[in-house]
Structure formats: structure tokens, C-alpha cells
N, CA and C atoms as an extended XYZ file, in Angstrom:
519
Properties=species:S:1:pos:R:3:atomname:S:1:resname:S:1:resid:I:1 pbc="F F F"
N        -2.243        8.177       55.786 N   UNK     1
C        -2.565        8.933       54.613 CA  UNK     1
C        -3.650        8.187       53.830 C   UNK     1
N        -4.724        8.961       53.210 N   UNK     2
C        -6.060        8.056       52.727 CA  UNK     2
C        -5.457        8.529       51.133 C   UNK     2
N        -5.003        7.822       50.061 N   UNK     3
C        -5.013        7.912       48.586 CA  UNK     3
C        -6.552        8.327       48.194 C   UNK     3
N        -7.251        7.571       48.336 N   UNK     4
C        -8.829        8.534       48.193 CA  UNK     4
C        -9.733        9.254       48.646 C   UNK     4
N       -10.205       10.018       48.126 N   UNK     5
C       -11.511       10.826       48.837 CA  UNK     5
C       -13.157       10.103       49.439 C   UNK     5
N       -13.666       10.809       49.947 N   UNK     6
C       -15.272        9.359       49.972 CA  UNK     6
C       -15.588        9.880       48.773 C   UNK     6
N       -15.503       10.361       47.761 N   UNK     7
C       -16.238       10.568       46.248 CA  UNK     7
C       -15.732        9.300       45.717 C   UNK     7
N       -14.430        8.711       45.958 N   UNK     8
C       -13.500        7.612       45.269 CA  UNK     8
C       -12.944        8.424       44.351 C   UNK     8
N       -12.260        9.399       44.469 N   UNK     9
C       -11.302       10.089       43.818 CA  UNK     9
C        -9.884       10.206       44.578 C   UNK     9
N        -8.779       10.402       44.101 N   UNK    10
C        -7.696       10.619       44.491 CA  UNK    10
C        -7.890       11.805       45.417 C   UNK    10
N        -7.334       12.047       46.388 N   UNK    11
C        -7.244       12.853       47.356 CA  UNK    11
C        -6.197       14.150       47.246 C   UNK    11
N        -5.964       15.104       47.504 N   UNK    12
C        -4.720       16.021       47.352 CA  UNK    12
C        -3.425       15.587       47.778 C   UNK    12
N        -3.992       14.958       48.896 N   UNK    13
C        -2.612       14.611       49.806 CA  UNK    13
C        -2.083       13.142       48.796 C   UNK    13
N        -3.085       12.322       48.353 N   UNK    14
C        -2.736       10.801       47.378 CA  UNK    14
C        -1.874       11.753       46.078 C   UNK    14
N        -2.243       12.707       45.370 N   UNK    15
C        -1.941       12.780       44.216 CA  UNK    15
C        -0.513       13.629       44.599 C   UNK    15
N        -0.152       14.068       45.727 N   UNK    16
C         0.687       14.891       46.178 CA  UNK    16
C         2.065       13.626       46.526 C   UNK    16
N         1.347       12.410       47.372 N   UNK    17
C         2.608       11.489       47.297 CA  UNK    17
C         2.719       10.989       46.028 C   UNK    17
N         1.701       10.797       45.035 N   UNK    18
C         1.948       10.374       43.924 CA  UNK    18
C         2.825       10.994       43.137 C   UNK    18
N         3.233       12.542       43.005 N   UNK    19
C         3.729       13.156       42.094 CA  UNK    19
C         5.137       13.022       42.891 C   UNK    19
N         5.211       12.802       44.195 N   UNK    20
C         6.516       12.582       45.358 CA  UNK    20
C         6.847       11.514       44.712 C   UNK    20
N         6.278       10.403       44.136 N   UNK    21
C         7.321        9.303       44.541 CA  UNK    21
C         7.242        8.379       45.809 C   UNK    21
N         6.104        8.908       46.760 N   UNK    22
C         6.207        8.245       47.990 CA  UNK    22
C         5.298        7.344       48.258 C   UNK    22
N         4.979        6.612       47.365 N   UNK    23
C         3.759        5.348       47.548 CA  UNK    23
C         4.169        4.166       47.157 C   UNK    23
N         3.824        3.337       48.044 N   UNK    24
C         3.806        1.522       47.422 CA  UNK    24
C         3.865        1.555       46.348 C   UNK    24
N         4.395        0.168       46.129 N   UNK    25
C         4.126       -0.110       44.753 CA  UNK    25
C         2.187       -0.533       44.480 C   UNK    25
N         1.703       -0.929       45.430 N   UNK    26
C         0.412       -1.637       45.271 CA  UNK    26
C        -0.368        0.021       45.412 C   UNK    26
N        -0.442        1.090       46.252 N   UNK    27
C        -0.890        2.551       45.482 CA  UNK    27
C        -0.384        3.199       44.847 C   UNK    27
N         0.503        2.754       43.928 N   UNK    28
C         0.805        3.367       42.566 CA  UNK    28
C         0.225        2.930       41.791 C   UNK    28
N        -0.076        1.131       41.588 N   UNK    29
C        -0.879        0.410       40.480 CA  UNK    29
C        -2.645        1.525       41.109 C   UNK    29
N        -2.922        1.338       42.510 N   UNK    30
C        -4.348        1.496       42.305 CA  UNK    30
C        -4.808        2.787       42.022 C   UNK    30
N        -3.514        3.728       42.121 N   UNK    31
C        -3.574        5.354       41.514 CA  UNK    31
C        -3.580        5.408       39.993 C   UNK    31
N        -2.880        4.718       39.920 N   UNK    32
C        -2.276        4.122       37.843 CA  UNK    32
C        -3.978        3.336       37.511 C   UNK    32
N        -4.654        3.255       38.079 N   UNK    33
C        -5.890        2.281       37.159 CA  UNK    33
C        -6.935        3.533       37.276 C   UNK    33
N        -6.508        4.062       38.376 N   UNK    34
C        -8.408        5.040       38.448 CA  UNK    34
C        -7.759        6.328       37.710 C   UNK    34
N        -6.255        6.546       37.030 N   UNK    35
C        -6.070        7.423       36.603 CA  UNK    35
C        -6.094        7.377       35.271 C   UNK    35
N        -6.469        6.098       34.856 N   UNK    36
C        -6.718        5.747       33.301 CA  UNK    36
C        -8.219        5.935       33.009 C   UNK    36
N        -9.004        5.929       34.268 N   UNK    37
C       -10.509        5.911       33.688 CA  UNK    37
C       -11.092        6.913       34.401 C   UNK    37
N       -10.804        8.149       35.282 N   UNK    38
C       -11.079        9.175       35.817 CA  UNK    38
C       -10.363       10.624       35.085 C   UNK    38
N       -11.303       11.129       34.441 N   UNK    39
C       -10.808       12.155       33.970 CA  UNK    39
C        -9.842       13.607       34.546 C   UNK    39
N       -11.041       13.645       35.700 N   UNK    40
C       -11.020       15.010       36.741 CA  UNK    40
C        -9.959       14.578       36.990 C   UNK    40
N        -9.095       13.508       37.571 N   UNK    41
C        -8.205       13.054       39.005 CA  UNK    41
C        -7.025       13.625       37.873 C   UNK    41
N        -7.192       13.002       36.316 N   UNK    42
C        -5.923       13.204       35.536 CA  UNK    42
C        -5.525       14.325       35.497 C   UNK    42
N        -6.889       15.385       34.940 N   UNK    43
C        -6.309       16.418       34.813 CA  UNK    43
C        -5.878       17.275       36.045 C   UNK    43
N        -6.092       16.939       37.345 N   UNK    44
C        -5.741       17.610       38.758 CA  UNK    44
C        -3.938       16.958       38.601 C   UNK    44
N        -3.985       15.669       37.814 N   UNK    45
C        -2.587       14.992       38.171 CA  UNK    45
C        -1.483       16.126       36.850 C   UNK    45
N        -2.090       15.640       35.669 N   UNK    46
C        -0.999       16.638       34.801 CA  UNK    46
C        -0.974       17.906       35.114 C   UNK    46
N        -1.779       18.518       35.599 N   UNK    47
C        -1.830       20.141       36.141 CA  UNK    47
C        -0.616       19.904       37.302 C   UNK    47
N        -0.347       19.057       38.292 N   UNK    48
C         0.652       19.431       39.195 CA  UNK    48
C         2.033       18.963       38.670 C   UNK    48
N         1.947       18.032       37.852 N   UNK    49
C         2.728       18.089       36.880 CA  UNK    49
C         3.923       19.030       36.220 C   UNK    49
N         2.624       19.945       35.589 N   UNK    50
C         3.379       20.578       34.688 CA  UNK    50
C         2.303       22.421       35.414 C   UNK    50
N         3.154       22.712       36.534 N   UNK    51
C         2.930       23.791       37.369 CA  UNK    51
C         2.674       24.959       36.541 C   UNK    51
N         4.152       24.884       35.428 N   UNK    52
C         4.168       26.100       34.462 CA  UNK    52
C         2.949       26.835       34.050 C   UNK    52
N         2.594       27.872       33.208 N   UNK    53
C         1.719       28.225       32.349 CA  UNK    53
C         2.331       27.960       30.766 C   UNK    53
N         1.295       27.413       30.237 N   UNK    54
C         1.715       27.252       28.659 CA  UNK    54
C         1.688       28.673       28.400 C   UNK    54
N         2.836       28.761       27.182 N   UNK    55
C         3.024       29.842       26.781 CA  UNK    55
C         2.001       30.075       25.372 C   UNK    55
N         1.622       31.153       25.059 N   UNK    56
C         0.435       31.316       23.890 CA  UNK    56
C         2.162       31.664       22.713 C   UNK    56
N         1.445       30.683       21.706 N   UNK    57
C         2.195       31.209       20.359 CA  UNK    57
C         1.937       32.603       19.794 C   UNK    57
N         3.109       33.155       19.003 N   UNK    58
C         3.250       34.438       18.488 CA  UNK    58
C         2.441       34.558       17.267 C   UNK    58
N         1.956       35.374       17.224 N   UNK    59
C         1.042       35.592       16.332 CA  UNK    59
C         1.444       35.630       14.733 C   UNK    59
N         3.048       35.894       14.627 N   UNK    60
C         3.330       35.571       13.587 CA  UNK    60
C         3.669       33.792       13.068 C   UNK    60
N         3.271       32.861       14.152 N   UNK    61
C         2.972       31.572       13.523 CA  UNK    61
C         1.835       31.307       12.398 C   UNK    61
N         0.983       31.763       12.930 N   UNK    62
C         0.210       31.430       11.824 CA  UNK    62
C         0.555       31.618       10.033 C   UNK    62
N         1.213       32.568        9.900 N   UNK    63
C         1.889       33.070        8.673 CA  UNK    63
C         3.016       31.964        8.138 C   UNK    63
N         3.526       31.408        9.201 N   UNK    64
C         4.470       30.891        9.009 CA  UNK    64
C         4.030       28.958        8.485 C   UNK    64
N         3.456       28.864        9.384 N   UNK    65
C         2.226       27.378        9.071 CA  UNK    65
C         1.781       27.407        8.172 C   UNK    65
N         0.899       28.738        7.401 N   UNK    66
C         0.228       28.610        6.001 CA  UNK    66
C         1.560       28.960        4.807 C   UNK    66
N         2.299       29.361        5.435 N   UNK    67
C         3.451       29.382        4.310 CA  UNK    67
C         3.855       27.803        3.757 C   UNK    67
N         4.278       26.895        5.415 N   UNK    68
C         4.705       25.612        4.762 CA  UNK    68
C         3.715       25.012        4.293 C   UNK    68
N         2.447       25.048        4.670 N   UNK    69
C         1.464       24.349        4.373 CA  UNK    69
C         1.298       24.142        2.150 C   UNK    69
N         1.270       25.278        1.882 N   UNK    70
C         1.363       26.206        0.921 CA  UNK    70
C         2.421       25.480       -0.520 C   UNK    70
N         3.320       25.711        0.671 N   UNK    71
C         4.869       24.852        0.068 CA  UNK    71
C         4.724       23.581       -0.206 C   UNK    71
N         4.111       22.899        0.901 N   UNK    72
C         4.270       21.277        0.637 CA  UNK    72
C         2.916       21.235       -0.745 C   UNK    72
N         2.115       22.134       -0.227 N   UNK    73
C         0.900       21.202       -1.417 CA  UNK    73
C         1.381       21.768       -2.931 C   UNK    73
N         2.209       22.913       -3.258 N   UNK    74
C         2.994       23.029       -4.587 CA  UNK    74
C         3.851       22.110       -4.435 C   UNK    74
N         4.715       21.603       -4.034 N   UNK    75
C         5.690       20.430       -4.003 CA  UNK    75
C         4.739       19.114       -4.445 C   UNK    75
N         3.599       19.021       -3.959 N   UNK    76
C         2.954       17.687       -4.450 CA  UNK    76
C         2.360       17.689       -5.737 C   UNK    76
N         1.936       18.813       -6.034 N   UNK    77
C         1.237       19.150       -7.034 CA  UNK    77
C         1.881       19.017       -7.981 C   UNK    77
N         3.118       19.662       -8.129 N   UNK    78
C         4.005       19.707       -9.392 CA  UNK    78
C         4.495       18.214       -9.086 C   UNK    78
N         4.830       17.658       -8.113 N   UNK    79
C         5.372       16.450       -7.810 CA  UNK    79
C         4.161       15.541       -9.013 C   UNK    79
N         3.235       15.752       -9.031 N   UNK    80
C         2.486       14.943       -9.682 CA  UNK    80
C         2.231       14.817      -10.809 C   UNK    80
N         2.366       16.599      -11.526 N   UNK    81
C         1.940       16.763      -12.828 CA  UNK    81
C         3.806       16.492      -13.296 C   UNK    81
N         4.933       16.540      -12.722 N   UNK    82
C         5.971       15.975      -13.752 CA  UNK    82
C         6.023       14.234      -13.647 C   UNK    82
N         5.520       13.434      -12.869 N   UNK    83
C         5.965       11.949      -12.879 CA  UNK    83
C         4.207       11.965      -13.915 C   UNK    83
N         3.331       12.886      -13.732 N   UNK    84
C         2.368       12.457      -15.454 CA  UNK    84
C         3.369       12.858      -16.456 C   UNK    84
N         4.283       13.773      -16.484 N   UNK    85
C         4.919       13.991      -17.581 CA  UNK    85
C         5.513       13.309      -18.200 C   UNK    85
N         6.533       12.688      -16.930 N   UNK    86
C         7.488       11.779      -18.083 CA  UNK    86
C         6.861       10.405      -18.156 C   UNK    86
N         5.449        9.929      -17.754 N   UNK    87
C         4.613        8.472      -17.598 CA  UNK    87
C         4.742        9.324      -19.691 C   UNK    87
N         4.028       10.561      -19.949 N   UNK    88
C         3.040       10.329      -20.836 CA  UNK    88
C         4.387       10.678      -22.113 C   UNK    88
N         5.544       11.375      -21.838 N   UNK    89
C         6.708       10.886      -22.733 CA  UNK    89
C         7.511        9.740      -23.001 C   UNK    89
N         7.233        8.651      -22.171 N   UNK    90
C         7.749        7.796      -22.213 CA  UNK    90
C         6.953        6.689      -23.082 C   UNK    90
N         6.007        6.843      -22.772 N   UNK    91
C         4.974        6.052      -23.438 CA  UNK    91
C         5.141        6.310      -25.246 C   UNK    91
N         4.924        7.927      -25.229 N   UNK    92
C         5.288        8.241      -26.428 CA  UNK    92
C         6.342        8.336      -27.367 C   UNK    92
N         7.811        8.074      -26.545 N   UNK    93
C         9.004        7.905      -27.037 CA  UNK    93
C         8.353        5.590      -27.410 C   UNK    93
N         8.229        5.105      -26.495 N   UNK    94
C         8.406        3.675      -26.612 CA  UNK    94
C         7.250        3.401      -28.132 C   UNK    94
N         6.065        4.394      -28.124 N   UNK    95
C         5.186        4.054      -29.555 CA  UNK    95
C         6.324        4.459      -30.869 C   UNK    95
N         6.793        5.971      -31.115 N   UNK    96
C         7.658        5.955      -31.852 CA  UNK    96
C         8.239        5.254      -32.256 C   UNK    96
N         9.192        5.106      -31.157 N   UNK    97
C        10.818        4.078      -31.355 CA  UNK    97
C        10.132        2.603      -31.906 C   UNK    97
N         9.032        2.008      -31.885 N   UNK    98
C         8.790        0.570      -31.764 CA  UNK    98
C         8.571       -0.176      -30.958 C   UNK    98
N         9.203        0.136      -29.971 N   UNK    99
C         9.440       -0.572      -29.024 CA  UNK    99
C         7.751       -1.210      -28.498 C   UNK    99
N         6.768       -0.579      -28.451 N   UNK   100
C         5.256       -1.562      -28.476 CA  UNK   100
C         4.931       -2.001      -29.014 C   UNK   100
N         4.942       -1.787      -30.702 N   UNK   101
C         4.745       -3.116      -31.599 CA  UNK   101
C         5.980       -4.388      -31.177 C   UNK   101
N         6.958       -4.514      -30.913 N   UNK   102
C         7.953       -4.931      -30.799 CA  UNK   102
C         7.197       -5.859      -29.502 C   UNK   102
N         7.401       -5.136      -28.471 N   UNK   103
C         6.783       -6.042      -27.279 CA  UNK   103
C         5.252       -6.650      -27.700 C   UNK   103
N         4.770       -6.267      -28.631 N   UNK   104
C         3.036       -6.634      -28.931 CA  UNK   104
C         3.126       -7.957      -30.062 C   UNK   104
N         4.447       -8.130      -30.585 N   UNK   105
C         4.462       -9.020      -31.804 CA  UNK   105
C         5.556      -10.100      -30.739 C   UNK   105
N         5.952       -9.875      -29.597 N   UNK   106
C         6.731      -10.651      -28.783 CA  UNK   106
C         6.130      -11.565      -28.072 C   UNK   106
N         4.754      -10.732      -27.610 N   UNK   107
C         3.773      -11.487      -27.283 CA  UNK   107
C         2.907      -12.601      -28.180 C   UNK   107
N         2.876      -11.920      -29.422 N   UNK   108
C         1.719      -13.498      -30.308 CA  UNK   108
C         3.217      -14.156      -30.611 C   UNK   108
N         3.830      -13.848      -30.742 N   UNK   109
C         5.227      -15.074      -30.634 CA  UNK   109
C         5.259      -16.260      -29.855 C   UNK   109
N         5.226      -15.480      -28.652 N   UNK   110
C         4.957      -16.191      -27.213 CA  UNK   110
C         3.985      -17.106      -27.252 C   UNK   110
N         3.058      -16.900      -27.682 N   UNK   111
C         1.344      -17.658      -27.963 CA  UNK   111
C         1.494      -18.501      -28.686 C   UNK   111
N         2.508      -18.103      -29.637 N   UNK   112
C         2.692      -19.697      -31.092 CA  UNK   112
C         3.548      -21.035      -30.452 C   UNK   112
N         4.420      -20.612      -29.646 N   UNK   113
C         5.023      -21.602      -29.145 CA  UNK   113
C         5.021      -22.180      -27.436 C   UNK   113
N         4.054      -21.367      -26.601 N   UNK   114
C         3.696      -21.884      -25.952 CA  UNK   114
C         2.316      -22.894      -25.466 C   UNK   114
N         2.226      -24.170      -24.672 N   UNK   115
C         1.284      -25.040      -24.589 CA  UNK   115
C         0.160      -24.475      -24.595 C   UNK   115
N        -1.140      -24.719      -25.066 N   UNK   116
C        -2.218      -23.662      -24.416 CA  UNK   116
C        -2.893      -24.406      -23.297 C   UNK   116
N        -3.519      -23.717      -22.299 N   UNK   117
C        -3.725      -23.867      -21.145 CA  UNK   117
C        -5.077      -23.646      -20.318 C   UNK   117
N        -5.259      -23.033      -21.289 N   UNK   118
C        -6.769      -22.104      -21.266 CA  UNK   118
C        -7.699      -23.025      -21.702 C   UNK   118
N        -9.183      -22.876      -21.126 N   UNK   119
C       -10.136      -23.487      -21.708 CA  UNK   119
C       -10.744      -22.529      -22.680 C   UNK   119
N       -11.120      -23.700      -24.025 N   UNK   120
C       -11.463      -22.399      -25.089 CA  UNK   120
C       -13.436      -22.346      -24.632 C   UNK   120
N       -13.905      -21.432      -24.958 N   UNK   121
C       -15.091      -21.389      -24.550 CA  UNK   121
C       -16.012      -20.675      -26.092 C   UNK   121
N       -17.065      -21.584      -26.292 N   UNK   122
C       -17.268      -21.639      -27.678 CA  UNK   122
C       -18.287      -20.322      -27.727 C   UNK   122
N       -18.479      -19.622      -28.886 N   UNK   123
C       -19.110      -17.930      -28.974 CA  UNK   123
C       -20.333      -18.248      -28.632 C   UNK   123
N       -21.317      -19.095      -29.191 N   UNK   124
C       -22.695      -19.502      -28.942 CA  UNK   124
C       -22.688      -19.406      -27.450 C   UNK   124
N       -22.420      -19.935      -26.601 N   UNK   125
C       -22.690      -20.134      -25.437 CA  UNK   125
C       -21.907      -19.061      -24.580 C   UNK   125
N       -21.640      -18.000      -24.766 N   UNK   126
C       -21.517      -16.919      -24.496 CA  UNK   126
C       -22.659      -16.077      -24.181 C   UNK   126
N       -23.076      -15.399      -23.085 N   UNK   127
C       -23.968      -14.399      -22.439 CA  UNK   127
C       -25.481      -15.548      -22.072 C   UNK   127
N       -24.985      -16.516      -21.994 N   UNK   128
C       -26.480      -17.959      -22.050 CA  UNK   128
C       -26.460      -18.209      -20.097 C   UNK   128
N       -27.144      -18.033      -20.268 N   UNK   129
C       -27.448      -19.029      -18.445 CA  UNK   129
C       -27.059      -20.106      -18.438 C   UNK   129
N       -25.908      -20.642      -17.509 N   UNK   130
C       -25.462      -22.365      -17.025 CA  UNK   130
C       -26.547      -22.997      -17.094 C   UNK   130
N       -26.670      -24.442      -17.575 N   UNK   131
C       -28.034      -25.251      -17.342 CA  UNK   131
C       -27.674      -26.644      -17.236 C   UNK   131
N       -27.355      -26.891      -15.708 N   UNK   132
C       -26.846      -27.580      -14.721 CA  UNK   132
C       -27.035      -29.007      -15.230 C   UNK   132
N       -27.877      -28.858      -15.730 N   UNK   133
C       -28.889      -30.126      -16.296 CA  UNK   133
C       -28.754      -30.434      -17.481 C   UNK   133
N       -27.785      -29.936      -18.020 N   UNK   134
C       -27.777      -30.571      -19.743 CA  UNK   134
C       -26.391      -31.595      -19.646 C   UNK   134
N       -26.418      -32.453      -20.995 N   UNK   135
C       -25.478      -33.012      -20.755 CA  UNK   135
C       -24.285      -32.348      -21.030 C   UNK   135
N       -23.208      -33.317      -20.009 N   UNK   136
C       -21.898      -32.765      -20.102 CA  UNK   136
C       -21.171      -32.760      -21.266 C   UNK   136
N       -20.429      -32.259      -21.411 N   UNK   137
C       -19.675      -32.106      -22.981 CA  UNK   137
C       -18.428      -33.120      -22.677 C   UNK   137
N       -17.669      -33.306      -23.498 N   UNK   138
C       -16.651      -34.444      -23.206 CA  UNK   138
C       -15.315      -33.506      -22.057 C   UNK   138
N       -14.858      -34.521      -21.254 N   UNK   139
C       -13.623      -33.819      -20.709 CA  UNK   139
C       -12.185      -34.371      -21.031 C   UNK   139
N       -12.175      -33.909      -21.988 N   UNK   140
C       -10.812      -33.890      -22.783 CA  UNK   140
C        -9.799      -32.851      -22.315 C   UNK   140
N        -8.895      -33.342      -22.176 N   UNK   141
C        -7.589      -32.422      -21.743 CA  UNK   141
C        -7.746      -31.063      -21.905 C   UNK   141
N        -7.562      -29.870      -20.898 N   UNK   142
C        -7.414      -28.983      -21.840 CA  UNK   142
C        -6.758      -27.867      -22.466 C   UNK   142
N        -5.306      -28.784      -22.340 N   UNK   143
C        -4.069      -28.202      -23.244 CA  UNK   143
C        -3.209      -29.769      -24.018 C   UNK   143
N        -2.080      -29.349      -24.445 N   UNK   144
C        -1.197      -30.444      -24.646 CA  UNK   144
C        -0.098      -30.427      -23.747 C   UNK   144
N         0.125      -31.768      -23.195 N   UNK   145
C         1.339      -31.769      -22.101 CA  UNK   145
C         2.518      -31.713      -23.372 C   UNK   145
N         3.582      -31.400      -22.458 N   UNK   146
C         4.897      -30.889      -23.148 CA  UNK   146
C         5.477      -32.974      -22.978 C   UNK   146
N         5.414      -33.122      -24.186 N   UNK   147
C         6.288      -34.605      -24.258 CA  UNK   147
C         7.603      -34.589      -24.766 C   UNK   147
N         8.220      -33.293      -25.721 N   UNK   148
C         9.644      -33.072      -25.491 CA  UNK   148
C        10.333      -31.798      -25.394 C   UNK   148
N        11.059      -32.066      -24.199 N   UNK   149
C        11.094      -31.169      -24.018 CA  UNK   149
C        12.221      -30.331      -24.634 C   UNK   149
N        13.176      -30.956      -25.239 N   UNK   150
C        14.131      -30.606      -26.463 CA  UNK   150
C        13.316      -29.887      -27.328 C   UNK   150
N        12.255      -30.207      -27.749 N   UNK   151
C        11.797      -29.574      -28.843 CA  UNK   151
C        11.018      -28.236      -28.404 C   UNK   151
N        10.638      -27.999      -27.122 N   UNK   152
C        10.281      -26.869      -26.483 CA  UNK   152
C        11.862      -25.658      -26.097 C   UNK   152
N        12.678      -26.500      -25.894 N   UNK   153
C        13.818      -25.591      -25.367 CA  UNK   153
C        14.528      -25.014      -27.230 C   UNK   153
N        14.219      -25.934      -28.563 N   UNK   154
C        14.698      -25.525      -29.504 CA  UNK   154
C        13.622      -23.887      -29.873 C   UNK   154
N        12.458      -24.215      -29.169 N   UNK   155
C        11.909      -23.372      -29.929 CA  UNK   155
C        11.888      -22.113      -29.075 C   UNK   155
N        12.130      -22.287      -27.649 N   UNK   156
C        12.330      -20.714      -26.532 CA  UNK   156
C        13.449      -20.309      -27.289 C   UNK   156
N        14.320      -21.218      -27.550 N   UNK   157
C        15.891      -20.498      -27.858 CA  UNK   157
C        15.544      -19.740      -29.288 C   UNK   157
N        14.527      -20.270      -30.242 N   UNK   158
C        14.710      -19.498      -31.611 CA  UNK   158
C        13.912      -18.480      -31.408 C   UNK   158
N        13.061      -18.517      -30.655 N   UNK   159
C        12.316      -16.874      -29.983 CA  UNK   159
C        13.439      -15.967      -29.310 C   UNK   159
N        14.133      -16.087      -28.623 N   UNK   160
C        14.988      -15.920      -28.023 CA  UNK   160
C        16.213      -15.106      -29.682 C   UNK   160
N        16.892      -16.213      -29.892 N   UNK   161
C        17.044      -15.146      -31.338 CA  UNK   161
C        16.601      -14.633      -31.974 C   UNK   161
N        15.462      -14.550      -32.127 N   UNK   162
C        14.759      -13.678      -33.130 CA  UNK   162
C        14.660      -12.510      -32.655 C   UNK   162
N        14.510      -12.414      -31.042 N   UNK   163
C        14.090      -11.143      -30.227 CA  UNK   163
C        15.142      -10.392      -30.282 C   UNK   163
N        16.900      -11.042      -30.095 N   UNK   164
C        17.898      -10.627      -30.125 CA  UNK   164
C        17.877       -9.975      -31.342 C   UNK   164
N        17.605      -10.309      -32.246 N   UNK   165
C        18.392      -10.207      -33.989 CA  UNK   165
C        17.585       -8.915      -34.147 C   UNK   165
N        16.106       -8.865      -33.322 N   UNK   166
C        15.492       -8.030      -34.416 CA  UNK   166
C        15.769       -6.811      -33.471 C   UNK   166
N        16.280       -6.643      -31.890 N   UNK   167
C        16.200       -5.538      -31.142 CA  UNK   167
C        17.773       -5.309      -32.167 C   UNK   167
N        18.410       -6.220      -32.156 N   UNK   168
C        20.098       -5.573      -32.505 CA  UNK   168
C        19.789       -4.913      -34.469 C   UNK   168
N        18.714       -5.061      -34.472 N   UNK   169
C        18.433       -4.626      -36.400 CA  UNK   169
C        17.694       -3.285      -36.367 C   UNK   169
N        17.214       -2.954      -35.193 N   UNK   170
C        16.142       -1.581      -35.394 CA  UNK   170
C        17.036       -0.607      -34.152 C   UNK   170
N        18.442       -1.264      -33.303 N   UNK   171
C        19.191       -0.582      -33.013 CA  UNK   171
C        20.335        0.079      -33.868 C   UNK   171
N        20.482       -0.299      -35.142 N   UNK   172
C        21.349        0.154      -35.988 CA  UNK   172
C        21.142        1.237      -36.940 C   UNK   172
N        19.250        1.111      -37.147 N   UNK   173
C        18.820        1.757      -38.295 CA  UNK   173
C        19.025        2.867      -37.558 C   UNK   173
């Protein structure tokens, strides 16, 4: 039995033991490689395959496809305009209630009693071109290291009450 043709294509009788089951393992690999990069041979191979005739869909699919289609993109749509809804009530319940000045005055709290860390960068020399070449400015630390730390933990803890005292004071009013 010749697996190929002289074109170097699979043969009827090759693609016929192939779909049998009745070949080496070594012409199955060399049927399996020219059937990955030969188009014609594949489609002669899935055609004996699958003998059947595809059946044509009913014409009432299409109706049925643009229906879900239809469905899902109102499902996203509204899906989108209610999670803007409750983003843009929530926001507006938390300005009301306080609750952002509250978190906004929690924050310069935060700033008074924590180390600073940041380099401060002076207004003049703002929007100026680097000039590699001037002299250096002094390099001085540029925060304060924490030397006690008792006196850092007295002062998280009185932030810490204050945050308590004042959420438990504007929960009562």
C-alpha cells in the first residue's frame, strides 16, 4: 500500500487506512505532519470523516439569535446605567451625611502626626530646566527619623480616639 501519491499527497487508499485505523504508528505520525500543513489532503480527510451532509439551519434562527443578541446588550446597558446609579447616590449620600469632610479632615490629621518623607521642592524652581552644573544644595535628611516611638504610638492612639469619638458624635445627632 503507497500512503502517498507522486504529487506527495495522501493517496485514497493512505487516507482510507488512515480513517481504518490500519497504519503504523510511524504512517500515522507521517500522515499526522503532512496533514497539519496540506490543506486539500485535510479537507479530503474531514470529508470522509464526517460522510453526513450538514444540515442547513431553520430559517427561524435567525429571529431567534437577534432576539438574544438584543437581550444581552439591554442587560448590559441597564447593567451599566444602574451600577452609575448607585456609584453617583452613594457618593451623594457620603457628601450629605459627612462622611467626606470627615475622611478629608482624617486625612490632614494624618499629615500632623505623621514623619514627613517627601522631599519639599521650593516654588522658584518649579517649571526651570535641571542645571547639572550648579552647585549642589546641602543633603540634609529628608524627613525626621522616629526616635520615640512611645510618643508616636501616644499620638496614632489619640487620632485613633478622636476618629472614634467624633464618628460615635455625628452617629447620634
Amino acid at each position: 500500500m503507497e500512503l502517498f501519491d507522486v504529487k506527495g499527497c495522501l493517496s485514497e487508499e493512505g487516507l482510507q487506512a488512515l480513517v481504518g485505523g490500519q497504519l503504523d504508528e510511524t504512517q500515522r505520525l507521517e500522515a499526522a505532519e503532512h496533514l497539519a500543513y496540506c490543506d486539500r489532503c485535510m479537507d479530503r480527510y474531514t470529508a470522509l470523516l464526517t460522510d453526513d451532509v450538514l444540515e442547513q439551519p431553520p430559517r427561524s434562527a435567525r429571529g431567534a439569535v437577534m432576539g438574544t443578541i438584543w437581550i444581552r446588550l439591554m442587560q448590559n446597558t441597564w447593567g451599566r446605567a444602574a451600577v452609575a446609579t448607585v456609584a453617583a447616590v452613594l457618593a451623594l449620600t457620603m457628601w450629605r451625611t459627612g462622611t467626606l469632610e470627615q475622611i478629608l479632615h482624617t486625612g490632614q490629621q494624618l499629615n500632623t502626626w505623621l514623619p514627613q518623607t517627601t522631599q519639599q521642592t521650593e516654588p522658584e524652581l518649579l517649571g526651570k530646566p535641571v542645571n547639572d552644573k550648579a552647585p549642589q544644595q546641602s543633603t540634609a535628611p529628608l524627613g525626621k527619623p522616629i526616635e520615640d516611638k512611645k510618643q508616636l504610638t501616644e499620638k496614632l492612639s489619640d487620632a485613633l480616639d478622636a476618629l472614634l469619638h467624633h464618628s460615635a458624635d455625628t452617629t447620634e445627632k
